[in-house]
C-alpha positions, 0 to 999 in steps of 0.5 A: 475518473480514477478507480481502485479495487483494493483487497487483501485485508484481513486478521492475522497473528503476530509473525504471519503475512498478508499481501495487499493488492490495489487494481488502478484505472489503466488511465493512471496507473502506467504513468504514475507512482503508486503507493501505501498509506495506513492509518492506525487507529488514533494516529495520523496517517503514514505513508508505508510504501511507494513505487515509482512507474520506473520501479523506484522502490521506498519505504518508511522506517517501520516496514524495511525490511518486513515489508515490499511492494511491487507493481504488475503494469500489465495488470495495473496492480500494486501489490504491498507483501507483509511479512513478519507482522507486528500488532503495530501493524493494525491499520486500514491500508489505502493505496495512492496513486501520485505524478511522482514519488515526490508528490506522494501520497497525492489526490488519489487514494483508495476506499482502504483495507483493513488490516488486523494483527492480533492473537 
């Protein structure tokens, strides 16, 4: 069964910076390509950021440049770092987990995280 323990959420100002962290079963996470998904309220959701198990990184349009993510295999964790956050950022934040990067955001998703950025 595939797990995630998701945190790092929380309300932040315009300009400032949370980092997200998704632990994954070990079963899964050193093979497969872990990633970001967020859902703004009353949009569809976006694939943010992904991760191959190689270290591939790719981002959406909207966070290059803000936003990097990281995976810390001996932790099975994945990381999204924000910087520079804008209010469009708002959104829950769920972590996915894929075979491959191609497939993403995949079957695997986390129970999300919510982000605010408001002042």
């Amino acid at each position: 069964q595939v797990q995630f323990v998701e945190s790092g959420g929380g309300l932040v100002q315009p300009g400032g910076s949370l980092r997200l962290s998704c632990a994954a079963s070990r079963s899964i996470f050193s093979s497969y390509a872990m990633g970001w998904s967020r859902q703004a309220p009353g949009k569809q959701r976006e694939l943010v950021a992904v991760i191959s198990s190689g270290g591939i990184t790719h981002y959406a349009d909207s966070g290059k440049g803000r936003f990097t993510i990281s995976r810390d295999n001996a932790k099975n964790t994945v990381y999204l770092q924000m910087n520079s956050l804008k209010a469009e950022d708002t959104g829950v934040y769920y972590c996915n987990a894929a075979p491959n990067i191609a497939t993403m955001p995949g079957a695997y998703w986390g129970q999300g995280t919510q982000v605010t950025v408001s002042s």
